[in-house]
C-alpha positions in Angstrom: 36.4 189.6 161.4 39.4 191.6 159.9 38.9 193.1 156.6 38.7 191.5 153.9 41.8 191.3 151.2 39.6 190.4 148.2 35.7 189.8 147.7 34.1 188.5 144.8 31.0 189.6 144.2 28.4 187.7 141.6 25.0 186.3 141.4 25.5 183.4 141.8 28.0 181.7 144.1 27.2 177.5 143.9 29.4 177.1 147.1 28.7 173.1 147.0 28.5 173.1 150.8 24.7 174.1 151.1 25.3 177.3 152.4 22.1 179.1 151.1 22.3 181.4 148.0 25.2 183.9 148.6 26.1 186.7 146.5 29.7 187.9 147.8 32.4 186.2 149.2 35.2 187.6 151.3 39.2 186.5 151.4 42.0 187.3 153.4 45.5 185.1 154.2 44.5 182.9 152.1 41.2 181.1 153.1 37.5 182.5 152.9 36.1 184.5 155.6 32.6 185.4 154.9 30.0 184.9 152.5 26.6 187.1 152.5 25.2 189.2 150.1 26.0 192.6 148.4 24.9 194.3 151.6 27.5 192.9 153.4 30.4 193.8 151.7 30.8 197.3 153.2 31.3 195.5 156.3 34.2 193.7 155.0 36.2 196.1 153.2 39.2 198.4 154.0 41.1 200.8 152.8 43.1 198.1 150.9 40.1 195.6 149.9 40.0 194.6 146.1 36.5 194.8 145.4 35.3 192.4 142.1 31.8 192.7 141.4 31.1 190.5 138.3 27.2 191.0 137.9 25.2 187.8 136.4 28.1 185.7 136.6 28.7 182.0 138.4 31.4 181.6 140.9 32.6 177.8 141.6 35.1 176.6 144.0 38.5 176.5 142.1 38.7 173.6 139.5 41.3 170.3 140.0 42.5 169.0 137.4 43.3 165.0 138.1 45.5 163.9 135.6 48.2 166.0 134.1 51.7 165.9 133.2 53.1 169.5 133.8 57.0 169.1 133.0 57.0 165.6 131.1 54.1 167.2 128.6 56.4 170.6 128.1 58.8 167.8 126.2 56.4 165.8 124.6 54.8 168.8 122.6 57.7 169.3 120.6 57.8 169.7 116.8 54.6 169.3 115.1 51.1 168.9 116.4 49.7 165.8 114.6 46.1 165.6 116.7 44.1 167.1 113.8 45.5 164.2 111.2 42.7 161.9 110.3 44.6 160.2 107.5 47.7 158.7 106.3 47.5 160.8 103.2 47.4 163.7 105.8 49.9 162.8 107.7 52.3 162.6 104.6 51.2 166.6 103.7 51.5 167.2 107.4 55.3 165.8 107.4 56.6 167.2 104.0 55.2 170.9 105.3 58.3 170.7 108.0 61.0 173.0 107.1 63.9 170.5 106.7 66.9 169.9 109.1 67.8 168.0 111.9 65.1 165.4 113.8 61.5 165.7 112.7 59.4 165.5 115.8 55.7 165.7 116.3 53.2 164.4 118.9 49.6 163.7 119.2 49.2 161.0 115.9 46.1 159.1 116.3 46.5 155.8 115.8 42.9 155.9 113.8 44.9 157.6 111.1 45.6 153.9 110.1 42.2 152.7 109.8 43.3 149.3 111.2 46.5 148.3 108.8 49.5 148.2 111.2 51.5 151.2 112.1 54.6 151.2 109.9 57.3 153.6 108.8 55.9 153.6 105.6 54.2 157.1 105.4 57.3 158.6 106.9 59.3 157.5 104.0 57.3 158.2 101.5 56.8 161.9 103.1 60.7 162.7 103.8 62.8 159.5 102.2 64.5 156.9 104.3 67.2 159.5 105.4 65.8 162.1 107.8 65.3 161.4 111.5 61.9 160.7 112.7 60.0 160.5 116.0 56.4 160.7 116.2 54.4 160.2 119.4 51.5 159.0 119.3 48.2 160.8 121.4 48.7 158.2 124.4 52.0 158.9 125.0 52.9 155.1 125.3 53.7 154.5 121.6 55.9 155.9 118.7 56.2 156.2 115.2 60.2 156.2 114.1 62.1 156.3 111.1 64.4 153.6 109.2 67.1 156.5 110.3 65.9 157.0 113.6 66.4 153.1 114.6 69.7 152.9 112.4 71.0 155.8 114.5 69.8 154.1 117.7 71.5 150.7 116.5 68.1 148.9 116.6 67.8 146.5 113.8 65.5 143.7 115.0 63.8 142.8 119.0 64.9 143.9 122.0 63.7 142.4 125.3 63.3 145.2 128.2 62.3 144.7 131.8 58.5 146.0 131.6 56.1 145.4 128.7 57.8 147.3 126.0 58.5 146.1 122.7 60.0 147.3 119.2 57.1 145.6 116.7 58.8 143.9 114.1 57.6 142.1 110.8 57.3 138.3 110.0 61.4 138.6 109.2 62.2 139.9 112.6 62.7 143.6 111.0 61.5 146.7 112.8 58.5 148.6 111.6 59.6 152.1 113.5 56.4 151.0 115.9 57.5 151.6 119.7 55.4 150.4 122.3 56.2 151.7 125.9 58.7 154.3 127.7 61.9 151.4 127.7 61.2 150.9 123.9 60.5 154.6 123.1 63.5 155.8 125.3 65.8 153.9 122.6 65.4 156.8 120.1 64.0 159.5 122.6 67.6 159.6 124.0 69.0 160.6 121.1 67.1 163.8 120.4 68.3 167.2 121.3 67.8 168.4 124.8 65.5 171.5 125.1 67.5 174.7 126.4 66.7 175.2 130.1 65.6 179.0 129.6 63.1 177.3 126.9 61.8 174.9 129.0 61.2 177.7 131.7 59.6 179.7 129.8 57.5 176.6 127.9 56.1 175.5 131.6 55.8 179.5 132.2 53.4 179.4 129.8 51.7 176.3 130.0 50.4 177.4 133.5 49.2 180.8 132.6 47.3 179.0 129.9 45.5 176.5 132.5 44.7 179.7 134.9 43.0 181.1 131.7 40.8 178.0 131.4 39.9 178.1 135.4 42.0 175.6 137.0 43.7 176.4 139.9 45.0 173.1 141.0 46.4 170.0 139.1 48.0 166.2 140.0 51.5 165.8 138.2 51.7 162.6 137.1 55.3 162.6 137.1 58.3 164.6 138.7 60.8 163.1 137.1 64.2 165.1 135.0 64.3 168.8 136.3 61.0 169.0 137.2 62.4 170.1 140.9 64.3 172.6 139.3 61.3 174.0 137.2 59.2 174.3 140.1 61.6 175.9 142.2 63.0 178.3 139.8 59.3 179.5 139.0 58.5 180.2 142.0 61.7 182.4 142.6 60.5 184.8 139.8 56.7 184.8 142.3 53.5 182.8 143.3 52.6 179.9 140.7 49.2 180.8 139.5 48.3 176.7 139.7 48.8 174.6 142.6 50.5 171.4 141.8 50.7 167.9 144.0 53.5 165.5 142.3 53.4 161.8 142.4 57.1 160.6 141.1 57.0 157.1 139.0 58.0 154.1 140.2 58.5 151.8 137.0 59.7 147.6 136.9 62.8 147.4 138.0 63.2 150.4 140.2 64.9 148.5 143.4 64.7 149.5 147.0 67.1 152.3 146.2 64.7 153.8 144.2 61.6 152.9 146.4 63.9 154.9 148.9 64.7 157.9 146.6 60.8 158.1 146.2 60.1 158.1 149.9 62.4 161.0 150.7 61.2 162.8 147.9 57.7 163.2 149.7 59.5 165.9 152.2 59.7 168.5 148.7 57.6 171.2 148.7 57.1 174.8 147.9 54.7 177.3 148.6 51.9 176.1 145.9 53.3 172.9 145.2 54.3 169.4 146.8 55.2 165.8 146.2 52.8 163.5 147.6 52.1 160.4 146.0 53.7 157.8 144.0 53.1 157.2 140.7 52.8 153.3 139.2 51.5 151.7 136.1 50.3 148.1 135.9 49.8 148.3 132.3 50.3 150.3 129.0 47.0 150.9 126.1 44.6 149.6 124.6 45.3 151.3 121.1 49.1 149.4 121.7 48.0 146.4 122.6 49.7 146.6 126.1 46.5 146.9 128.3 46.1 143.8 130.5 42.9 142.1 129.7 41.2 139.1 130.7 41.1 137.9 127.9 43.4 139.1 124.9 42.6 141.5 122.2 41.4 140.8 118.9 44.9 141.1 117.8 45.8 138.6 120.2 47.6 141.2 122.6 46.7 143.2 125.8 47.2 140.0 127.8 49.8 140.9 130.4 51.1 143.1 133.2 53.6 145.7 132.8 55.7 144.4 135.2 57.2 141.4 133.9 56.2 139.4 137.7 53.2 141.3 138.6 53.7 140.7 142.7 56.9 142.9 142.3 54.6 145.6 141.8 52.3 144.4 144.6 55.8 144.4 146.9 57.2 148.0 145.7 53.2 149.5 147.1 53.5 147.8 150.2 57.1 149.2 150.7 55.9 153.0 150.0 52.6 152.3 152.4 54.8 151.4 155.1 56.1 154.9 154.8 52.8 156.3 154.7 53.1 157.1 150.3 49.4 157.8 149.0 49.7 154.9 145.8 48.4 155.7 142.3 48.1 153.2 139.4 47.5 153.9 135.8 45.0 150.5 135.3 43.5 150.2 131.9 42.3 147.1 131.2 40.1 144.9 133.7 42.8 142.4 134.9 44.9 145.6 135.5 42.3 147.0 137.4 41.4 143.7 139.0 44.8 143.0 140.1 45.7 146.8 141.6 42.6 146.4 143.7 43.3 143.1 145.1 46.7 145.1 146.0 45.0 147.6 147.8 43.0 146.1 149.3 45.8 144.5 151.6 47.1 148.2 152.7 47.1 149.8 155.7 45.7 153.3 155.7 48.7 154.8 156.7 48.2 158.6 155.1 45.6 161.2 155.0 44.9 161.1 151.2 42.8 157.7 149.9 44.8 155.6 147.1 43.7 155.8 143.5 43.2 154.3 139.8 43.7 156.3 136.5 42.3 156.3 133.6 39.8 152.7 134.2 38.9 152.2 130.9 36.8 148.9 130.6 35.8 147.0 133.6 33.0 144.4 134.9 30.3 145.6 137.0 31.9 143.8 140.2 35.0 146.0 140.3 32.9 148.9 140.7 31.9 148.0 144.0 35.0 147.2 145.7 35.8 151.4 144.8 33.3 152.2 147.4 34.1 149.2 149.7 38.1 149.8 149.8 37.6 153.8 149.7 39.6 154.2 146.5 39.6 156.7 144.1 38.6 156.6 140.5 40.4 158.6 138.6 39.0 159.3 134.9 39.3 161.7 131.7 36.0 162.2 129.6 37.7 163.3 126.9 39.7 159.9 126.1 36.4 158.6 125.8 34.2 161.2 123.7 37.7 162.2 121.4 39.3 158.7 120.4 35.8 156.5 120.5 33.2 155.7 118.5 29.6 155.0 119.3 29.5 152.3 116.5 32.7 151.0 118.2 34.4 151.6 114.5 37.4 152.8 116.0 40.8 151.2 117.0 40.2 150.8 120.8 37.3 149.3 120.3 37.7 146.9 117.5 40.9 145.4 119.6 38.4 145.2 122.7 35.2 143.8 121.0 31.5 145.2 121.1 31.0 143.3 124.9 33.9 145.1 126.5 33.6 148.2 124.8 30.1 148.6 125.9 31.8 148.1 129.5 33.9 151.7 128.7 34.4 154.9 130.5 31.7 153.8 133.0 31.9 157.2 135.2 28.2 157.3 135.5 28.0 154.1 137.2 31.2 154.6 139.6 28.9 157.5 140.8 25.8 156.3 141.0 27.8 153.5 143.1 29.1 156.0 145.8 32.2 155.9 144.3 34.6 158.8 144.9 35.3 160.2 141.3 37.8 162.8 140.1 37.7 163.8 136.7 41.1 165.4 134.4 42.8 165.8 131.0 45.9 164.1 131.2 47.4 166.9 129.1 49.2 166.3 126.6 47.3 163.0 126.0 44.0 164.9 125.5 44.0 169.2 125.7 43.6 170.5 129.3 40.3 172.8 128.6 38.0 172.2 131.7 34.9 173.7 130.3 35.1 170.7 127.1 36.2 168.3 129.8 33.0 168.8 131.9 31.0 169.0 128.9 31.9 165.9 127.6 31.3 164.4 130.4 27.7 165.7 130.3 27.5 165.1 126.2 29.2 161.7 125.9 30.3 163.3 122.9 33.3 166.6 121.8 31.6 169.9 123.1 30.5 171.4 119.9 29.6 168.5 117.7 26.2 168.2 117.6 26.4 165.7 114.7 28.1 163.3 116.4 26.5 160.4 118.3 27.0 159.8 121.9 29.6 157.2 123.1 27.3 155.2 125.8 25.2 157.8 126.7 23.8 156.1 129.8 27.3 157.2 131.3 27.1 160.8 131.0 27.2 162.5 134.1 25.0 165.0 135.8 25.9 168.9 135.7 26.5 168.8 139.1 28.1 165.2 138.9 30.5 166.8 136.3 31.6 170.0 138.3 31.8 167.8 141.5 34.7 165.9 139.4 36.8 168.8 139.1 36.2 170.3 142.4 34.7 168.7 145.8 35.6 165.3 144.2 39.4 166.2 143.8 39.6 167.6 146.6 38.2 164.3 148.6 40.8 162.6 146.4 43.8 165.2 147.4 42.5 164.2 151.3 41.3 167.9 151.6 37.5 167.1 152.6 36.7 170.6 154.5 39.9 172.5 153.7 38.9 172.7 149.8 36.6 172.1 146.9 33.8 174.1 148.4 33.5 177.5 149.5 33.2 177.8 153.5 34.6 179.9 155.5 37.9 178.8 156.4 38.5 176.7 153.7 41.0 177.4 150.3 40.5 180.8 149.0 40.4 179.1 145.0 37.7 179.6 143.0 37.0 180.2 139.3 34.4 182.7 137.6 32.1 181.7 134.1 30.1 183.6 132.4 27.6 181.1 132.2 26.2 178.6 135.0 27.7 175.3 135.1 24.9 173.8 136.5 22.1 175.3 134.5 23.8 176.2 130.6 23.7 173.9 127.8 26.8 171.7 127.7 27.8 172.8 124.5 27.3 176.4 125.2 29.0 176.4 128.9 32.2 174.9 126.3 32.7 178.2 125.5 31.7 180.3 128.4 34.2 183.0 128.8 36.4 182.5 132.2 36.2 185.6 133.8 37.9 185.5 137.2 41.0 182.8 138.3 41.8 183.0 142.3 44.1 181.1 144.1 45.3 181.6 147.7 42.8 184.8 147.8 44.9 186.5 145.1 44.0 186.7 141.3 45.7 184.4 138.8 43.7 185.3 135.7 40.9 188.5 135.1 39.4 188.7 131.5 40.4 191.9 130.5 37.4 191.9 127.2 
């Protein structure tokens, strides 16, 4: 063979193709060349080999990341980070602390901050008066918090009817509470805020993906490529080589027309050199935490009993269109009619590309619909960390008072899609939940947040293996992404990615590989990340 442009060279290399215990592993153009041992390497090198040799630590093929929003999250994180509020009290101190002038943003409120009383305006006012400008996001992204300005400025003063499953929630007089449920009810007041400068949003992206190389990942599935998400990408990699591979699945949302089944199509020949779009992007329903799930069987609030598209079989005809054209589908399904329903949909395709359809997210489902995963060849699609950071084990929380103790013991059921033969990839959906992959796999391990010993395990029978867990974010994803053989193991001619810990996935405690140190980041053969401590 040639020599080598890079080799990596640690004690242990889990390869996840059974190809013995190798100590060194060798990388030129862009794929691996050779694996062996220490001894070996002086038959690789040249004069211009990069030679890494990172003693007792664990090499893994690079990590995926299945569920992320790259451009649409650089938005959504404006203003004020509200995750860490726990109470309305807090949220008031949080709000007053914002120098004043202009819109007050922030993102990430938990709807728990609540404990259960609706979600009004109320705090908002009492933190800033009835004057100031308000948009909150809440964690899932599918709801909002607004102020009595905020809807005055938007000329919203009682219902609106839209053409999904949003609503403005209103009182028993028909007034709005500043609750938004949904993008068309949310993009009401979203329109009105200022636009981010272009440089900004650059550099905000910039720095978002130098942030995820530090954590290990070297891939990632954008949920969306919507606004100037083309224009990001390409002006990024002007400036030189992303250090994360992205493949984009563009929405499709009710009401989108054959035009705009078309525009998606065509948008499936972009591509750059570490990114592509390939996918499209659906959702059949909203939350559970907004009521906008579709459930058997309604909520305790009497919600969560419908499809987000107002005639469900004009979501069933827009996937058939874009699988004529040979457009791998995915479907954010929450609920069990939602995930009922897509299935039944695929299950009428034609396999007409490369990479197997998929579900999100899958929150609560009946043991049956975990079969037909493995019998239509679907992916799951799920993110440990909804599970273990917004759920209780004593089901005391908001998701799972609206679903009620039997379908809440029905949740996050990874262990069983698994143990099925299902395919499963596992994510963040940054900025829903944060994007750390170590926590992620640990969670999925724990049942529980990395690092919280105290707290008890959300249905632990559904915590996944070590192996299970890494398998999510590497092998797995890369089955998902139709790359079986060309990535998510380390073999010789397959994907030069791979990511470095200090600690062995397979073998450290969950809560100690949480904060392993990420030492190496490769991707394409060249380095994306080195821990300089």
């Amino acid at each position: 063979m040639s020599t080598a442009d890079l080799i990596v060279m640690a004690d242990r290399i889990h390869t996840l193709a059974g190809d013995g215990a190798p100590t060194a592993i060798a990388m030129s153009g862009g794929v691996i060349t050779a694996l062996g041992d220490r001894t070996d390497v002086r038959d690789w090198r040249g004069p211009r080999t990069e030679v890494v040799d990172l003693g007792s630590a664990t090499v893994t093929p690079g990590l995926v990341d299945g569920h992320f929003h790259p451009v649409m999250g650089i938005g959504l994180t404006r203003g004020v980070d509200l995750s860490p509020i726990r109470t309305v009290d807090e949220l008031i101190v949080a709000l007053r602390a914002v120098p004043p002038g202009g819109w007050l943003e922030g993102w990430g409120l938990d709807p728990n901050v609540f404990e259960g009383a609706p979600i009004t305006f109320d705090p908002l006012v009492a933190a800033v008066g009835p004057d100031v400008p308000v948009f909150l996001l809440l964690f899932d992204a599918h709801s909002a918090l607004v102020s009595p300005r905020a809807l005055e400025l938007a000329g919203v003063s009682g219902p609106r009817s839209f053409a999904g499953g949003a609503s403005v929630v209103c009182d028993a007089d028909r007034r709005p509470t500043g609750h938004l449920l949904e993008l068309e009810a949310l993009d009401l007041v979203r329109t009105l805020l200022p636009d981010d400068v272009p440089a900004d949003r650059r550099a905000r992206l910039t720095d978002l993906l130098h942030r995820m190389a530090e954590c290990g990942l070297t891939a990632a599935n954008a949920m969306d490529f919507e606004g100037d998400s083309l224009e990001l990408f390409r002006a990024l990699e002007e400036d030189g080589e992303l250090p994360v591979r992205w493949r984009c699945a563009p929405f499709v949302m009710p009401g989108a027309g054959r035009d705009g089944l078309d525009e998606v199509v065509a948008r499936q020949r972009l591509a750059g050199r570490r990114w592509q779009v390939q996918g499209a992007k659906f959702m059949i329903d909203g939350t559970v935490d907004g009521g906008t799930a579709w459930l058997d069987e309604p909520d305790s609030h009497g919600e969560s009993t419908a499809c987000l598209w107002p005639d469900p079989a004009d979501y069933t005809a827009a996937v058939r269109h874009l699988n004529r054209h040979g457009v791998p589908i995915v479907t954010h399904a929450i609920g069990d009619a939602g995930v009922r329903y897509v299935l039944d949909t695929y299950a009428g395709l034609a396999r007409t590309s490369p990479v197997p359809n998929r579900v999100e997210h899958l929150e609560t489902m009946p043991s049956e619909l975990i079969e037909r995963f493995v019998g239509l060849d679907v992916t799951a699609s799920m993110q440990p960390t909804h599970c273990t950071g917004y759920t209780r084990a004593d089901h005391s929380d908001n998701w799972s008072t609206r679903l009620g103790k039997r379908r809440a013991d029905r949740a996050f059921r990874a262990r069983d899609l698994r143990e099925r033969g299902a395919r499963l990839a596992l994510g963040s959906d940054w900025p829903i939940a944060p994007f750390d992959p170590r926590a992620i796999i640990a969670a999925a391990r724990l049942r529980r947040p990395a690092g919280r010993s105290g707290v008890e395990p959300v249905l632990p029978e559904q915590a996944l293996t070590a192996r299970m867990a890494l398998e999510g974010y590497t092998s797995e994803a890369a089955a998902a992404a139709g790359l079986v053989g060309a990535a998510g193991r380390l073999s010789p001619g397959c994907r030069a990615d791979l990511t470095v810990f200090g600690l062995d996935p397979l073998t450290a405690d969950p809560d100690e590989f949480a904060e392993s140190p990420v030492l190496l980041t490769v991707v394409a053969g060249g380095v994306t990340y080195r821990n300089r401590n």
